[in-house]
LOMARFI-456424 format. One record per residue: residue number from 0; residue in three letters; chain; x, y, z of N, C-alpha, C in turn. Coordinates in nm, 2 decimals, decimal comma, padded with zeros to 4 digits. Layout:
// LOMARFI-456424
num	residu	chaine	n_x	n_y	n_z	ca_x	ca_y	ca_z	c_x	c_y	c_z
NUM	ALA	A	X	Y	Z	X	Y	Z	X	Y	Z
...
This chain:
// LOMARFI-456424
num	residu	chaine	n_x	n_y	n_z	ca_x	ca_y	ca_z	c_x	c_y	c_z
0	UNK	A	-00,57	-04,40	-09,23	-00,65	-04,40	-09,11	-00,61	-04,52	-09,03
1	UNK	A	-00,60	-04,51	-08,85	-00,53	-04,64	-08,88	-00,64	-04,65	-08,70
2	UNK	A	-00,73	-04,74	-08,64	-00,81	-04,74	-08,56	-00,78	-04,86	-08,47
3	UNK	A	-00,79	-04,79	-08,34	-00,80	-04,93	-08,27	-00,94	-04,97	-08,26
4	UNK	A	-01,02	-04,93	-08,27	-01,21	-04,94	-08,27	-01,23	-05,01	-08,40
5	UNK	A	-01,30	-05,15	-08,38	-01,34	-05,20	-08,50	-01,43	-05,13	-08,54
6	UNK	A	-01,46	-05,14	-08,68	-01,58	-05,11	-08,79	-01,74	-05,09	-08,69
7	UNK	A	-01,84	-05,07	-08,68	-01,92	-05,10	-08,55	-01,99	-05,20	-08,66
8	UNK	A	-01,98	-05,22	-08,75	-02,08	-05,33	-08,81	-01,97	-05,30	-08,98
9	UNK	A	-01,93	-05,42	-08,99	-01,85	-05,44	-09,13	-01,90	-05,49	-09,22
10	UNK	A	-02,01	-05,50	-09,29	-02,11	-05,52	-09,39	-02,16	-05,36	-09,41
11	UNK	A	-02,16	-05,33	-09,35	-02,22	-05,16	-09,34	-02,11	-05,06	-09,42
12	UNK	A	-01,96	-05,12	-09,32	-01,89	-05,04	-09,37	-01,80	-05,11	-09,55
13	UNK	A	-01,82	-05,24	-09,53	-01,77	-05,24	-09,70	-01,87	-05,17	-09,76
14	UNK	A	-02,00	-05,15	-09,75	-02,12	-05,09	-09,84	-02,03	-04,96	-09,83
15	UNK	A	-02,00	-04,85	-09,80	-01,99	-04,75	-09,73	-01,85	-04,72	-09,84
16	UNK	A	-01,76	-04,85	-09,83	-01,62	-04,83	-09,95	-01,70	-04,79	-10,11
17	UNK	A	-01,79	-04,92	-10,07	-01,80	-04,89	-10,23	-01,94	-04,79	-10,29
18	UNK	A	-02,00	-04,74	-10,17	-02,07	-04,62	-10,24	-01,96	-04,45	-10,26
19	UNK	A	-01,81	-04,47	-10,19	-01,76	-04,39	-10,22	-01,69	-04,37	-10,33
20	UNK	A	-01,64	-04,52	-10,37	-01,59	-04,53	-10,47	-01,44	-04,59	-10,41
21	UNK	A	-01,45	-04,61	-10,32	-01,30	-04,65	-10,31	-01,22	-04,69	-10,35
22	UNK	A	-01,08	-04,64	-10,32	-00,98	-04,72	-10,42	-00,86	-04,69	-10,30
23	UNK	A	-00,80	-04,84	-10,23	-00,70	-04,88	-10,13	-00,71	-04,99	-10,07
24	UNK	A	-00,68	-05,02	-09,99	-00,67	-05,12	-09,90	-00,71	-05,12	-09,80
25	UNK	A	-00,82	-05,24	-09,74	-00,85	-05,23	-09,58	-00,78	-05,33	-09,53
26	UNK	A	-00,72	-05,32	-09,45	-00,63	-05,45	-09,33	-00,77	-05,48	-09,23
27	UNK	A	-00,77	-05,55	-09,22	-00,85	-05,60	-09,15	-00,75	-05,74	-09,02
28	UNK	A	-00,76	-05,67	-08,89	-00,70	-05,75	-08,77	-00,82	-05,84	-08,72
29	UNK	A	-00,89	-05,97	-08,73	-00,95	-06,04	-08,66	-00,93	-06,11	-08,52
30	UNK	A	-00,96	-06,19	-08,48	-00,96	-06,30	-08,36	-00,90	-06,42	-08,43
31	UNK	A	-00,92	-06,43	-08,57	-00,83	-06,55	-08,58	-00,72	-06,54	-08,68
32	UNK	A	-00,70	-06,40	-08,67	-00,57	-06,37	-08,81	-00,62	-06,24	-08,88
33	UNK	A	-00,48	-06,23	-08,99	-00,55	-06,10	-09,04	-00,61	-06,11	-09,22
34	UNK	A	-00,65	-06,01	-09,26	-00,72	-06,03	-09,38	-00,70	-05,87	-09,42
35	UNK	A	-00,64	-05,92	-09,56	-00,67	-05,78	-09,69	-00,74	-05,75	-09,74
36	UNK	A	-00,83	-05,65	-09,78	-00,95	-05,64	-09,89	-00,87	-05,53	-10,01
37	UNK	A	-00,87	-05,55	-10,11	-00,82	-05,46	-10,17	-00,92	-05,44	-10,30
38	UNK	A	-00,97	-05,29	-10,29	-01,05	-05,21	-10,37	-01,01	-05,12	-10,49
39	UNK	A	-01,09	-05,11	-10,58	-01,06	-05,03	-10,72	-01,21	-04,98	-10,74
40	UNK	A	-01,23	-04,86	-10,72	-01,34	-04,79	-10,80	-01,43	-04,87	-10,74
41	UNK	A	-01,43	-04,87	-10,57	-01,54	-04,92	-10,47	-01,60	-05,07	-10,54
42	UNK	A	-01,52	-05,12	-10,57	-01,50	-05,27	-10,60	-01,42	-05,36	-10,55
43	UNK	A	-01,46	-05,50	-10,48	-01,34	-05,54	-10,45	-01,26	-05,59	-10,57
44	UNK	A	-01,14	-05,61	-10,58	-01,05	-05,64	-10,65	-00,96	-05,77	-10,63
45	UNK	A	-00,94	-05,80	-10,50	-00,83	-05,88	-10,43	-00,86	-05,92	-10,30
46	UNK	A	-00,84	-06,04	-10,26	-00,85	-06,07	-10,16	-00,70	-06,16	-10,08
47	UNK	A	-00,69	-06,07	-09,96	-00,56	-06,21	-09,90	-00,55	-06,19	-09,72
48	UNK	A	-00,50	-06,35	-09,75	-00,53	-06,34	-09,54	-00,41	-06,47	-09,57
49	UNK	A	-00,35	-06,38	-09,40	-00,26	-06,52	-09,33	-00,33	-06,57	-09,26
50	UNK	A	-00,48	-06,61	-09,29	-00,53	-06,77	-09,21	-00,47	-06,84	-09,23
51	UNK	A	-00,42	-06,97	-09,13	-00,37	-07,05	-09,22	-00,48	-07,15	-09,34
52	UNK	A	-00,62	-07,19	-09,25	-00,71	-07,23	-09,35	-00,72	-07,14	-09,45
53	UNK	A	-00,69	-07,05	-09,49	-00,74	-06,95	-09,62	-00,60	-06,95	-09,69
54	UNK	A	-00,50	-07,00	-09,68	-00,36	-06,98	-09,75	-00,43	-07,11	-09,89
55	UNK	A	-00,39	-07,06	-09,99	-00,42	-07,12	-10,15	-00,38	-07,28	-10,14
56	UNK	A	-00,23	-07,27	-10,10	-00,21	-07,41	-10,06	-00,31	-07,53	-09,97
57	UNK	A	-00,32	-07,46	-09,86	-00,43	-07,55	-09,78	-00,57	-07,59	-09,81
58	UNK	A	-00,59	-07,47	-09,86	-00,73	-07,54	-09,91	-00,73	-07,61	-10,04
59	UNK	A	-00,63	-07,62	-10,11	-00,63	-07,70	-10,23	-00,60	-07,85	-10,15
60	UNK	A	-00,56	-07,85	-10,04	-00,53	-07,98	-09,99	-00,64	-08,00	-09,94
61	UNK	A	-00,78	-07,95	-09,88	-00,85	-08,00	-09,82	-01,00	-08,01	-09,90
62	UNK	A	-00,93	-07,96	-10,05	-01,08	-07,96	-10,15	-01,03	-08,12	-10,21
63	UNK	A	-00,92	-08,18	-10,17	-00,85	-08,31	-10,25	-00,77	-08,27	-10,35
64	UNK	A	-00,73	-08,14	-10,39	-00,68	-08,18	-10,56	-00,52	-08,17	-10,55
65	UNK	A	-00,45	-08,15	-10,42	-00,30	-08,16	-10,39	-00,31	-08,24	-10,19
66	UNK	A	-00,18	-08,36	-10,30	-00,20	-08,42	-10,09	-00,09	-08,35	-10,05
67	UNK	A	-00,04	-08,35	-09,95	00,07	-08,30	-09,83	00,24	-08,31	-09,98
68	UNK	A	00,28	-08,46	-09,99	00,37	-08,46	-10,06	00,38	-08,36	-10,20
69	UNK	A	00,25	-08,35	-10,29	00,28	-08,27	-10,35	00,25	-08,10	-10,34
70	UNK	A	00,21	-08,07	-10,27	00,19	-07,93	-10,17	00,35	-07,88	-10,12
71	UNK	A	00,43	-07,97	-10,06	00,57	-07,93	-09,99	00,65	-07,95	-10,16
72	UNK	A	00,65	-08,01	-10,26	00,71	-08,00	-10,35	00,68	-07,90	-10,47
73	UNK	A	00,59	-07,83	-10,46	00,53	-07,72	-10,53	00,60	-07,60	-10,42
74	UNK	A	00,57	-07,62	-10,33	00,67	-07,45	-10,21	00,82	-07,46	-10,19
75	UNK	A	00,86	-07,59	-10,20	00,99	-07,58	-10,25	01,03	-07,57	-10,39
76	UNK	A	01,00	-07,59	-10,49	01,07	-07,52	-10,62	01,08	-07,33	-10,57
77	UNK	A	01,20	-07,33	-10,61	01,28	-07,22	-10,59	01,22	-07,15	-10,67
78	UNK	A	01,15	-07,13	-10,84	01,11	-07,03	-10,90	01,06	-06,91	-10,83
79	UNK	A	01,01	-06,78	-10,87	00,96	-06,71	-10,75	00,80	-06,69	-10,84
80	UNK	A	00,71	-06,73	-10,79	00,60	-06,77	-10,87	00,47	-06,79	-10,78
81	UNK	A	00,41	-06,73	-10,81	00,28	-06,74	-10,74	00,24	-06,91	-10,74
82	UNK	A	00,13	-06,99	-10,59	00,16	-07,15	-10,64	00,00	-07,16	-10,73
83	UNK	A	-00,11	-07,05	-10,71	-00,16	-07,06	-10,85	-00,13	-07,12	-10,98
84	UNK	A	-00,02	-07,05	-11,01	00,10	-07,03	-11,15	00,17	-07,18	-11,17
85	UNK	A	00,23	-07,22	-11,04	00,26	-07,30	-11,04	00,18	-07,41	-11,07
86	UNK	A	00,07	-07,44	-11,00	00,00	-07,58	-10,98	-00,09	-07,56	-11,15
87	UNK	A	-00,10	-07,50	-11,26	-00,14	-07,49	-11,36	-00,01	-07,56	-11,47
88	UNK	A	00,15	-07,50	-11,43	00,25	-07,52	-11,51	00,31	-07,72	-11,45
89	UNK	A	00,22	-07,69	-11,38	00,29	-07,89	-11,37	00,21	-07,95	-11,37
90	UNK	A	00,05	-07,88	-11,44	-00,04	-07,97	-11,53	-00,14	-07,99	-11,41
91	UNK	A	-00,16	-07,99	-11,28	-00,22	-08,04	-11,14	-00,37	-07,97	-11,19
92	UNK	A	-00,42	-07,88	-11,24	-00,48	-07,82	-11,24	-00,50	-07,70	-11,39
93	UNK	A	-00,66	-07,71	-11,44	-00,64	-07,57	-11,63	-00,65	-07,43	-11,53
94	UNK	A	-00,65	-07,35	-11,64	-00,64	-07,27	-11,57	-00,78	-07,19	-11,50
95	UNK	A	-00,83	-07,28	-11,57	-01,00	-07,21	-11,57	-01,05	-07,30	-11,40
96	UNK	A	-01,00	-07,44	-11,36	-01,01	-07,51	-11,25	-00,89	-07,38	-11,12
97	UNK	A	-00,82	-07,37	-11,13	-00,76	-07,29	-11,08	-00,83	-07,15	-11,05
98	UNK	A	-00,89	-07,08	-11,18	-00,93	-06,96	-11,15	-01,06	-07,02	-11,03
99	UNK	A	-01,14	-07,09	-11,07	-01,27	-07,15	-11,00	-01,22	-07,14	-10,86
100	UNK	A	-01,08	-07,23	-10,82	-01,06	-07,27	-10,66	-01,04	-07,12	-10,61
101	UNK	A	-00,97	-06,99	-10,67	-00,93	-06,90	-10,63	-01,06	-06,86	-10,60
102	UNK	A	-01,16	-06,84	-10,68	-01,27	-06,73	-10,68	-01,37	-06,85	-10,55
103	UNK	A	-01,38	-06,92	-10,56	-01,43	-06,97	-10,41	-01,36	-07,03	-10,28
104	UNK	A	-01,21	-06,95	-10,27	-01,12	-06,95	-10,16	-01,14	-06,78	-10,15
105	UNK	A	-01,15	-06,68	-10,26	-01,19	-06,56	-10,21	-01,35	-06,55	-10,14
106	UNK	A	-01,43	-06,63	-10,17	-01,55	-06,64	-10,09	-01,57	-06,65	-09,98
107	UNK	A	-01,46	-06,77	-09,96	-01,43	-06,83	-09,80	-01,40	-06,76	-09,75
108	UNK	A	-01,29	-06,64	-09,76	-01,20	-06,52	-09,70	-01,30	-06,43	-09,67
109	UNK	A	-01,40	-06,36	-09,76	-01,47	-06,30	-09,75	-01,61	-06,32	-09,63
110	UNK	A	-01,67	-06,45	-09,64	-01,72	-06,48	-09,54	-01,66	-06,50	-09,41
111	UNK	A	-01,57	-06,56	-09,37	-01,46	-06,57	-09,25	-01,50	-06,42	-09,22
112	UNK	A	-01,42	-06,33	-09,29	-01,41	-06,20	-09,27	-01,56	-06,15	-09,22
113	UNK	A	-01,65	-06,16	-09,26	-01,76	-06,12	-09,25	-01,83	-06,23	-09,08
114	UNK	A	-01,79	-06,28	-09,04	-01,83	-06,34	-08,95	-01,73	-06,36	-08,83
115	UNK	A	-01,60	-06,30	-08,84	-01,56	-06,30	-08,69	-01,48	-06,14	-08,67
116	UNK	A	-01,49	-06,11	-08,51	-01,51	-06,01	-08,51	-01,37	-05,94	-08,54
117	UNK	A	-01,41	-05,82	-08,60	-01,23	-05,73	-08,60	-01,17	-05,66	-08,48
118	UNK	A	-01,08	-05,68	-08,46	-01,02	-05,61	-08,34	-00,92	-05,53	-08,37
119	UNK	A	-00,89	-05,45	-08,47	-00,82	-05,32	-08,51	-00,86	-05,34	-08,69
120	UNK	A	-00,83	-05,21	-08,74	-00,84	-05,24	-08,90	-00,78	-05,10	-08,91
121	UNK	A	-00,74	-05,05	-09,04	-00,63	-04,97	-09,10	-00,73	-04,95	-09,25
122	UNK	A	-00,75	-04,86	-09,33	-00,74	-04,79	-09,40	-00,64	-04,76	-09,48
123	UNK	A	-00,61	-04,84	-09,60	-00,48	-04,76	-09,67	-00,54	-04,67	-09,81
124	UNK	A	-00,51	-04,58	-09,84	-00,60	-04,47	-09,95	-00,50	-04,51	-10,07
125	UNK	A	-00,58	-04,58	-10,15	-00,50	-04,54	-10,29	-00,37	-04,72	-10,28
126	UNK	A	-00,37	-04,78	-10,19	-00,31	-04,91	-10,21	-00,38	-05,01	-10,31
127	UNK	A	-00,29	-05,05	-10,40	-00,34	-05,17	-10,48	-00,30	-05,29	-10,49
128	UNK	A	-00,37	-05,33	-10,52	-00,33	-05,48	-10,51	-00,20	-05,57	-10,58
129	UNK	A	-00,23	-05,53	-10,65	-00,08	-05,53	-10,79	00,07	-05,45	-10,74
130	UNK	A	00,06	-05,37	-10,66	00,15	-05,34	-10,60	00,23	-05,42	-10,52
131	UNK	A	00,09	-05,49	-10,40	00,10	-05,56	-10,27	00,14	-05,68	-10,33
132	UNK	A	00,06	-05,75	-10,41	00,06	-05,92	-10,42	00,09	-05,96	-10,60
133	UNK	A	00,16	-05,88	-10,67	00,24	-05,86	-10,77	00,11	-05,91	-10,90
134	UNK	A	-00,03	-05,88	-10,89	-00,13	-05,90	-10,97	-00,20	-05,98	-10,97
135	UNK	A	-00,32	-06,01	-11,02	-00,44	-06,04	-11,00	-00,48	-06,15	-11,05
136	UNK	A	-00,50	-06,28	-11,10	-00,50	-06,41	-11,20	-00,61	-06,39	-11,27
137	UNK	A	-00,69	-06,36	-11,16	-00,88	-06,35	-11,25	-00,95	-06,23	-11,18
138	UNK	A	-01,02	-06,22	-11,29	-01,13	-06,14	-11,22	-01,21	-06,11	-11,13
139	UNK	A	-01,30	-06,05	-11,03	-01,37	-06,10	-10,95	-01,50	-06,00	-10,97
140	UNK	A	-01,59	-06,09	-10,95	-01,73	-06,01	-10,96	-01,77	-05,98	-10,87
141	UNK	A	-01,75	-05,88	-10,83	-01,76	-05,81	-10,65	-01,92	-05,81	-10,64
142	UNK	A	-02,01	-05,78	-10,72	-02,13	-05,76	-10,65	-02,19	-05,95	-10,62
143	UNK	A	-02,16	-06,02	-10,74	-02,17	-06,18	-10,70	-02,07	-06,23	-10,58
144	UNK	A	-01,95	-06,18	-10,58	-01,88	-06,22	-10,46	-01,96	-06,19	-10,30
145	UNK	A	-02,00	-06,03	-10,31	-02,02	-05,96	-10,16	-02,19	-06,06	-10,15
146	UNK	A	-02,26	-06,04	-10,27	-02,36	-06,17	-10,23	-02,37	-06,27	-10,17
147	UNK	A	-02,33	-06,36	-10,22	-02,27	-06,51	-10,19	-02,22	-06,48	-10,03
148	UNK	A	-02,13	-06,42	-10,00	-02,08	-06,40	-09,87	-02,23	-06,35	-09,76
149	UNK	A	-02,24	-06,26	-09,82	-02,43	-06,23	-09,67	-02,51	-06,28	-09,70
150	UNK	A	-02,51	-06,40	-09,79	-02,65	-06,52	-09,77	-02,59	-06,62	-09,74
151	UNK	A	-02,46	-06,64	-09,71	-02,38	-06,79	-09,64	-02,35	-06,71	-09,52
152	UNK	A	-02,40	-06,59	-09,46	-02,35	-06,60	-09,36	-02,44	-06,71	-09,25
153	UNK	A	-02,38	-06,73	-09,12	-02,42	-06,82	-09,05	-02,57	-06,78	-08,98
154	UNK	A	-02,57	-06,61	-09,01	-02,68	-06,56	-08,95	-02,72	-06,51	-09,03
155	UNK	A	-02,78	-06,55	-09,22	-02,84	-06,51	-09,28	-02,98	-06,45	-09,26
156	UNK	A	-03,03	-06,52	-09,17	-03,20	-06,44	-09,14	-03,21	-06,35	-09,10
157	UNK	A	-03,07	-06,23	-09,04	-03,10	-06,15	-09,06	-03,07	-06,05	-09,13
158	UNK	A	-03,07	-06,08	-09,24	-03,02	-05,97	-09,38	-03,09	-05,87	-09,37
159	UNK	A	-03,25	-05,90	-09,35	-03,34	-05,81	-09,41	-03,32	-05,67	-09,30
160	UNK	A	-03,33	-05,74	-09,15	-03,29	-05,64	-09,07	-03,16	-05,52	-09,12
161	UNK	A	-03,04	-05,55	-09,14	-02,93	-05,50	-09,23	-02,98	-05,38	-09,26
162	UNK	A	-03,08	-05,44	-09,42	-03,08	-05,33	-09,52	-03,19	-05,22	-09,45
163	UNK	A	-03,29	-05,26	-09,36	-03,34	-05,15	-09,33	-03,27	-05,06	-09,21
């Protein structure tokens, strides 16, 4: 399904993936870049965006735990290697610190996403993530993730309106 009409309300419609059970990919086209949602059994599963704020690298530079010098020397090693993978195998980071920055850089993506508006989105049926972005590091707890995201939104006071 592929729309030029955004979602008319995108909190509605991820509710909507996962009471069907979805299992694919939503592209998501914003105002400030684009964003992946990728579902399994109306779960998210994966998250990825060319923000450049939301790229793994940059926000590890701006939580402190990689400066500039060692950021361009981690994307230049030629291995072909996720920099997750990487920044664990040259000690920068355990793995359990790494899984942590991922699962609250997918938060960040998630809220972003949830707070600016979409201006096309796409439907892929049956796309997975493991396909797209060659697998998954950690797990994600979709109902603690989609939480976390609509009580940080910027206009949390109006949740209650939402659910009714």
């Amino acid at each position: 399904m592929i729309s030029t009409q955004p979602p008319a309300f995108l909190p509605a419609h991820l509710g909507a993936l996962y009471q069907w059970s979805a299992h694919g990919e939503l592209v998501l086209e914003q105002n400030d870049g684009g964003r992946r949602l990728f579902w399994s059994y109306g779960k998210l599963v994966f998250l990825q965006s060319d923000v450049a704020g939301e790229q793994f690298g940059n926000y590890l530079l701006r939580q402190g735990v990689l400066d500039l010098a060692a950021l361009k020397e981690l994307l230049s090693d030629a291995r072909d290697e996720r920099l997750g993978d990487k920044v664990v195998q040259w000690g920068l980071l355990s793995s359990e610190q790494r899984n942590q920055h991922l699962a609250d850089l997918y938060d960040l993506i998630l809220l972003n996403a949830l707070e600016h508006p979409v201006v096309r989105y796409e439907w892929k049926d049956g796309a997975t993530a493991a396909n797209v972005a060659g697998g998954v590091p950690i797990a994600l707890d979709h109902r603690k993730l989609v939480w976390q995201a609509l009580t940080n939104l910027s206009n949390a006071d109006s949740i209650p309106s939402w659910i009714s």
